[in-house]
C-alpha positions in Angstrom: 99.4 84.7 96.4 101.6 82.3 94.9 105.4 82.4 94.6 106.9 81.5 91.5 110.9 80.4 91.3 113.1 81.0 88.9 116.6 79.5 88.8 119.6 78.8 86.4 119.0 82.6 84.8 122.3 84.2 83.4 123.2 87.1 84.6 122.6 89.3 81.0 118.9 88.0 81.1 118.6 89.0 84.3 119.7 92.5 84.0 118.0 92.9 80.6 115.0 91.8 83.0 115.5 94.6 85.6 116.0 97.3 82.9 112.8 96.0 81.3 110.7 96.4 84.7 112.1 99.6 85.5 111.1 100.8 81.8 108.0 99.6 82.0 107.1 100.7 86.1 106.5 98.0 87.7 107.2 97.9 90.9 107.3 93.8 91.4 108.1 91.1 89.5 104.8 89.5 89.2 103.5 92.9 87.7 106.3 92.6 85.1 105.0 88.9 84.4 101.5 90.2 84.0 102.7 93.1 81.7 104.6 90.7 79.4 101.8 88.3 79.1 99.3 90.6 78.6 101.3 92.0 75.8 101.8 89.1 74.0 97.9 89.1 73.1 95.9 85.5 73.2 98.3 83.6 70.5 96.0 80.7 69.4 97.1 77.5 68.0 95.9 75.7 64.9 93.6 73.6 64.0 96.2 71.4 62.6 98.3 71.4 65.9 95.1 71.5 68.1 94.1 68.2 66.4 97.5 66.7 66.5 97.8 67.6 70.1 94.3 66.0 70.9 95.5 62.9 68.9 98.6 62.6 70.9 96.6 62.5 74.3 94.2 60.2 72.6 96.9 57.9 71.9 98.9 58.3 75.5 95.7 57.3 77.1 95.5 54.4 74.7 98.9 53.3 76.1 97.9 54.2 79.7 94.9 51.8 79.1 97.5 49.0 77.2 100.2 49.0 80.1 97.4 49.0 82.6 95.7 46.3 81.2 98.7 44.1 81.0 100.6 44.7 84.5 99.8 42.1 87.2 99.6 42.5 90.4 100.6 45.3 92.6 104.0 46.9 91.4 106.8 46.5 94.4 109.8 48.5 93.6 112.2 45.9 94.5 110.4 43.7 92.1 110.4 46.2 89.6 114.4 46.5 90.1 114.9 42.6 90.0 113.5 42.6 86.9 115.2 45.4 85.5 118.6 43.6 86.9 117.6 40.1 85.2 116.6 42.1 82.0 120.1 43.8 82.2 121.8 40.6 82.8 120.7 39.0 79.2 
């Protein structure tokens, strides 16, 4: 089973959170997780910000290509940071 972990929670959602699984009887906090997703129904997105979405990967793997295309050689950090340092310098 995998673990999932939560940090940085305040401490009002947190007990909001307890009340809410001991309302609803579940006994762990995946079971809670379950409940809340289940009762959230299957939201769908639409076509409008499916397409956009599918554009914007279409275009990062454009870029992907682009950067790709134009790097030379095998990146070296320490030549990635004397060129960062020279660019800096200017």
């Amino acid at each position: 089973m995998t673990t999932i972990l939560v940090k940085n929670v305040s401490q009002e959602l947190e007990k909001e959170l307890r009340k809410l699984k001991a309302s609803l009887g579940c006994r762990t906090w995946a079971e809670l997780l379950a409940r809340l997703v289940e009762s959230e129904g299957g939201r769908s997105l639409s076509e409008e910000s499916l397409s956009e979405m599918k554009a914007g990967v279409q275009d990062f793997l454009e870029l992907r290509t682009t950067v790709s295309n134009k790097w030379k050689g095998r990146p070296s950090v320490l030549e990635e940071m004397r060129k960062s340092r020279k660019h800096d310098a200017t």
